[in-house]
N, CA, C and O of each residue as an XYZ file, in Angstrom:
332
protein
N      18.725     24.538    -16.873
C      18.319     23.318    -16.244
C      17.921     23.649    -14.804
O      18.757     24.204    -14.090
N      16.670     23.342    -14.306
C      16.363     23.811    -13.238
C      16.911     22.772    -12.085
O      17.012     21.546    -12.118
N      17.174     23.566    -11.225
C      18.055     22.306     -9.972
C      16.425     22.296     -8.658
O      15.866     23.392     -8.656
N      16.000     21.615     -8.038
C      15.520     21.440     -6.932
C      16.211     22.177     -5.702
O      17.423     22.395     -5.704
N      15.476     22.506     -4.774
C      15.748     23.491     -4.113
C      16.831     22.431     -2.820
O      17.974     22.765     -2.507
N      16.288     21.486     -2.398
C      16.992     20.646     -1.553
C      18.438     20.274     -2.591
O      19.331     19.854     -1.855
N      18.780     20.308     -3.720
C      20.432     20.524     -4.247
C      20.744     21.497     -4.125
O      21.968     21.613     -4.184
N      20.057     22.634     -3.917
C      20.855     23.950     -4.013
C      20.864     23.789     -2.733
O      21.927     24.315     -2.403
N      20.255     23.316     -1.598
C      20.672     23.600     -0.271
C      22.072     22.613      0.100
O      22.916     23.016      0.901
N      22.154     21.655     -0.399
C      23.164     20.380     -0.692
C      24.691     21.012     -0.955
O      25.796     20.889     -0.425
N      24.104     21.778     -2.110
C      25.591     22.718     -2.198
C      25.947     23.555     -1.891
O      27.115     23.906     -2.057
N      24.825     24.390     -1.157
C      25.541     25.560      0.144
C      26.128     25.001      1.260
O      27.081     25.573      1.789
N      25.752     24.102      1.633
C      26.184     23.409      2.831
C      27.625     22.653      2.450
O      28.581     22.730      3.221
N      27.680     22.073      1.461
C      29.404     21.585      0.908
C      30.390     22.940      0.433
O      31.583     23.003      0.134
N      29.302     23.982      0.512
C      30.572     25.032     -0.126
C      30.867     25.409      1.202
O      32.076     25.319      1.417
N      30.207     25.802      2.180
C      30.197     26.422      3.569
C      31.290     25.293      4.462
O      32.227     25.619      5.191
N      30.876     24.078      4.170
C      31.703     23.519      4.840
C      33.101     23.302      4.229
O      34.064     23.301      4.996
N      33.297     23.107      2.842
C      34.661     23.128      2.529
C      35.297     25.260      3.133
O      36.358     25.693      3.582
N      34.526     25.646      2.931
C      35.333     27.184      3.483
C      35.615     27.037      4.954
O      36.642     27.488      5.460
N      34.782     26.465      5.561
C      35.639     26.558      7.215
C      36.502     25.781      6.901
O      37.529     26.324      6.494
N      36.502     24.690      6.926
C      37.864     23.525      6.411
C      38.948     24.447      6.054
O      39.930     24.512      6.794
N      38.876     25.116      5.072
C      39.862     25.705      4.544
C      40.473     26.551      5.526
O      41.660     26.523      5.849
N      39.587     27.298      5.975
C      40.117     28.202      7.251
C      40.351     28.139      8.109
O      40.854     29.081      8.720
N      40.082     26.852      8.686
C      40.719     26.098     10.129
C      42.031     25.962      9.622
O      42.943     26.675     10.041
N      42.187     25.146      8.796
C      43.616     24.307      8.222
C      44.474     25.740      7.626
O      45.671     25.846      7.892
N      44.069     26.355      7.158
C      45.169     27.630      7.640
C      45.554     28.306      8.896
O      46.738     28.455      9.196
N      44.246     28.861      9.887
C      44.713     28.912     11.166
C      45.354     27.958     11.704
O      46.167     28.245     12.583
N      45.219     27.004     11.440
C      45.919     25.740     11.952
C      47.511     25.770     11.691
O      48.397     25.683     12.541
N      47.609     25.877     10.670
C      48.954     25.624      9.982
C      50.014     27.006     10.748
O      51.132     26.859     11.243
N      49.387     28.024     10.652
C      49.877     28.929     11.421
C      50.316     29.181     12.622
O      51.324     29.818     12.927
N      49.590     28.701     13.268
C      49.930     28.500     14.743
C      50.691     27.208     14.948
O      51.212     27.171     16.062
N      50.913     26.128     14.196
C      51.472     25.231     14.066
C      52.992     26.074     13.927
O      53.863     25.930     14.785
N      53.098     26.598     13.223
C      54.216     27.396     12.649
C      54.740     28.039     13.784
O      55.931     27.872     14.047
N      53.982     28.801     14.547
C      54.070     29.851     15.373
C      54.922     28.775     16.518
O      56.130     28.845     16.743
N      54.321     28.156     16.917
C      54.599     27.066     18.237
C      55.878     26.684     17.715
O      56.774     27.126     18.435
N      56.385     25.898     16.540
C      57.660     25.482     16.427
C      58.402     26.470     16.044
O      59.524     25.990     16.207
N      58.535     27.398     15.693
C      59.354     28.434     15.508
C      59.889     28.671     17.190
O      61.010     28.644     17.697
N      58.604     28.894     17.717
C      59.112     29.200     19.206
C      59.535     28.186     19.746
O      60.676     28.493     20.091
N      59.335     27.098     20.064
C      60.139     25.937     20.375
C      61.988     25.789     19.687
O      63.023     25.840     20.352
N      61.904     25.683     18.838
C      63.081     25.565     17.650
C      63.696     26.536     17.926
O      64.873     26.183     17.857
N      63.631     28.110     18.348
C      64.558     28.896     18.262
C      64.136     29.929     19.346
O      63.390     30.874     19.086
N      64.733     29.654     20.750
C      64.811     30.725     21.685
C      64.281     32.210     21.674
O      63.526     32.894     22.365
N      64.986     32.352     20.644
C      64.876     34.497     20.472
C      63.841     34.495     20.019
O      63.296     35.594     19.906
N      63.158     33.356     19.590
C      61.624     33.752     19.044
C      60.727     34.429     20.380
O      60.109     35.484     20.525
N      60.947     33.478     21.086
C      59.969     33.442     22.329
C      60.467     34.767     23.115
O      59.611     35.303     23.818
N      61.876     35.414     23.074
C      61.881     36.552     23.889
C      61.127     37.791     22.917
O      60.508     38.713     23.447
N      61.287     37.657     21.374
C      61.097     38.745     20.357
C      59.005     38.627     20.940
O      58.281     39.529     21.362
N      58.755     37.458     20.740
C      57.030     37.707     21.583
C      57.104     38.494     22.596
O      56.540     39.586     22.664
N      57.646     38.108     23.259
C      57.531     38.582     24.792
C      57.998     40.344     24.473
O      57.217     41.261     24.728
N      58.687     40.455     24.183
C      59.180     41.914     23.535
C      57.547     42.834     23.306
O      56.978     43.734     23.924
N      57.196     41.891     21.886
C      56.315     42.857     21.494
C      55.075     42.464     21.940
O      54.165     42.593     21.120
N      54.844     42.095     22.836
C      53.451     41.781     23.826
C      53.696     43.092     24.836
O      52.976     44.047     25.129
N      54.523     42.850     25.079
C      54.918     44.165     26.353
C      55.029     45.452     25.979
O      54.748     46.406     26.704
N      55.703     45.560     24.118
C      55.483     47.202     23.707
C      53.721     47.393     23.500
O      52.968     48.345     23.706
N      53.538     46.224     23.075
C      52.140     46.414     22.666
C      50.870     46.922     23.627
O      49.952     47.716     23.420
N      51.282     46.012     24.893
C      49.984     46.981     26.034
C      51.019     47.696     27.259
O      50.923     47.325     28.429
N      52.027     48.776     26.825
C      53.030     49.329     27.455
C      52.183     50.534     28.225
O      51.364     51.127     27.522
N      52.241     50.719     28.850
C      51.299     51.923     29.854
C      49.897     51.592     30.174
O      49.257     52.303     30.948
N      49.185     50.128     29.392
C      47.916     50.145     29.555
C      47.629     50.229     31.369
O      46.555     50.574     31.861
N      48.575     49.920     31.975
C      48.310     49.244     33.328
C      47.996     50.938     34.152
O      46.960     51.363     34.664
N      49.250     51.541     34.008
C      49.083     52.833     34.636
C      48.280     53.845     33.717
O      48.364     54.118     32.519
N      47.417     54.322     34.809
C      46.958     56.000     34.424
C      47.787     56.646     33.347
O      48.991     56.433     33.492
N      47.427     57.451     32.203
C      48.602     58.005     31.369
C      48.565     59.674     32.204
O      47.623     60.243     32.755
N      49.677     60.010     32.051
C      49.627     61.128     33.003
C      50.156     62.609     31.685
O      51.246     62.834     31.158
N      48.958     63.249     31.576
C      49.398     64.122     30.295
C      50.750     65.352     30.107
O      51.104     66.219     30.907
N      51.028     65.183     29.410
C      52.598     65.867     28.826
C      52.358     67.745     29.557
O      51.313     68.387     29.453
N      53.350     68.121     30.086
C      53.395     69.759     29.877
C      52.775     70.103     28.639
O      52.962     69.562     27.548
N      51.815     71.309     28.987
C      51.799     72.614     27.443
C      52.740     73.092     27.566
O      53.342     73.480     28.567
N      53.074     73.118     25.986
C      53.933     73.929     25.721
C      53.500     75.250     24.506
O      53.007     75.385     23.386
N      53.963     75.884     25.414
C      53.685     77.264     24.276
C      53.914     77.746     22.862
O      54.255     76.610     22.532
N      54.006     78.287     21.965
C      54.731     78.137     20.640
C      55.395     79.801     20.790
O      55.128     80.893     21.291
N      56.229     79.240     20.132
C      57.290     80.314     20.352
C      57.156     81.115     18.793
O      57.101     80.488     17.735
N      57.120     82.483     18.885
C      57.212     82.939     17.903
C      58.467     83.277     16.609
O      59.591     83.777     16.656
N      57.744     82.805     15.663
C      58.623     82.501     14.608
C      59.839     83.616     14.239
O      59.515     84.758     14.568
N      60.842     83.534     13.775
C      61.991     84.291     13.574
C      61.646     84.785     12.089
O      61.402     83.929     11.239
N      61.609     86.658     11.629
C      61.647     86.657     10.861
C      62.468     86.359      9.657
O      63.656     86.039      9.687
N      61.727     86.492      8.588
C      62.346     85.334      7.267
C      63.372     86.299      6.708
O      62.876     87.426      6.705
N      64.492     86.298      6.278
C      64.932     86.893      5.901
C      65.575     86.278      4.159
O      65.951     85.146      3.856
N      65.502     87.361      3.413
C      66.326     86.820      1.442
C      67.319     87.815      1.527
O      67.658     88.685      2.329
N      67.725     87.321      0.248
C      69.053     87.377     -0.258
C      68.869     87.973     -1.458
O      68.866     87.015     -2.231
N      68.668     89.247     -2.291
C      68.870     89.775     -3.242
C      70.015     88.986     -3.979
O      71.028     89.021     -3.280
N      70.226     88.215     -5.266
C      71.511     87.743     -6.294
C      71.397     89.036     -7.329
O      70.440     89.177     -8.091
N      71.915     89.464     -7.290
C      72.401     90.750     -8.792
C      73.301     90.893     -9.104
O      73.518     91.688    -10.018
């Protein structure tokens, strides 16, 4: 059954718009989540704060590179004859 081209544009535009819908109202719901969790329970808001701070931990300062270290030569291997 052939559809007209202005329905097929009809229903890209209702599929496109039900998918953002959908994906707002999950971001939504999430951060909804996020906010009362942190409201509702203290240690939430320090456990953020925690991992915001491991997360850009040295970005601020210069990283200043480690000593070389040399490799030390290996100890020979020694076996065990069983007889």
């Amino acid at each position: 059954m052939p559809t007209s081209l202005n329905e097929l544009d009809q229903t890209y535009r209702r599929t496109y718009r039900r998918l953002i819908t959908g994906v707002v109202i999950i971001y939504g719901a999430g951060l909804l989540l996020g906010v009362l969790l942190t409201l509702g329970h203290p240690k939430v808001a320090t456990w953020i704060a925690q991992a915001a701070g491991a997360e850009f931990a040295g970005s601020l300062e210069p990283s200043v590179p480690e000593p070389v270290r040399v490799a030390q030569p290996a100890k020979p291997m020694r076996t065990v004859k069983a007889d």
